[in-house]
N, C-alpha and C positions, 0 to 999 in steps of 0.2 A: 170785948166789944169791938163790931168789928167800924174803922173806919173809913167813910166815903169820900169822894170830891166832887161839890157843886163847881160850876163854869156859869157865873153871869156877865151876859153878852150884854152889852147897852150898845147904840146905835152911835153915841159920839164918845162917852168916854172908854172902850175898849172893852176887856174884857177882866174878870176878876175870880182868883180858885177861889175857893174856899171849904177846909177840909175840916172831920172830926166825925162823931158818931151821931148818931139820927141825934139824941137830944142835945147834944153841942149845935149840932146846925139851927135845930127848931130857935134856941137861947139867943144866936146869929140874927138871926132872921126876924127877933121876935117882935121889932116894930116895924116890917113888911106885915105879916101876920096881921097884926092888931089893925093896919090900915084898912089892908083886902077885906078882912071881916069886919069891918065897921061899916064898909061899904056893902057888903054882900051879908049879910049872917047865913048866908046858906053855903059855905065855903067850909071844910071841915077843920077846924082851928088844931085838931089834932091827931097827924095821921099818924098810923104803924109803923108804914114800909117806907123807905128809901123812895121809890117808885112813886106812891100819893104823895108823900112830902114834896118830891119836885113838880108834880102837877098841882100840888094846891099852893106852892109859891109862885108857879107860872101863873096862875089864877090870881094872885094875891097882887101881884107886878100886873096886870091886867087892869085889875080895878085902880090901884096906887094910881096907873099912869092914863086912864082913860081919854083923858082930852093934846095928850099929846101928841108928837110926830113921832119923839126918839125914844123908841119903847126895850125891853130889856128882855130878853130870852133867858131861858134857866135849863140847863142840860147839867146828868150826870156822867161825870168822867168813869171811862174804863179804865183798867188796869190791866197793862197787859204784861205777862210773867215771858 
């Protein structure tokens, strides 16, 4: 299985990796997840690709954090050989 590294950004506490394979991450994440989609049910609670997983965490951190200032970015790390 192959594994990835999320990078979340937050606006005052820094920045945080976090590595493992899509369902490691999903298990990570999984009460951002349960937040976003409690607020949105039209968020896809569960994506395929690496790729949707980081757009519907960035979506997920979007709803979690709506009324705030210091909001939190979600970017996947390369690897570079």
């Amino acid at each position: 299985m192959k594994k990835f590294t999320v990078v979340v950004r937050h606006t005052r506490r820094g920045e945080k990796e976090v590595s493992g394979t899509l369902e490691e991450l999903k298990r990570y994440f999984n009460y951002t997840f349960e937040v976003g989609c409690s607020w949105n049910n039209k968020i896809n609670r569960n994506p395929k690709t690496i790729k949707s997983f980081c757009k519907v965490l960035q979506e997920c951190f979007e709803e979690k954090e709506a009324q705030c200032f210091e909001r939190s970015f979600v970017e996947l790390k390369t690897e570079s050989n």
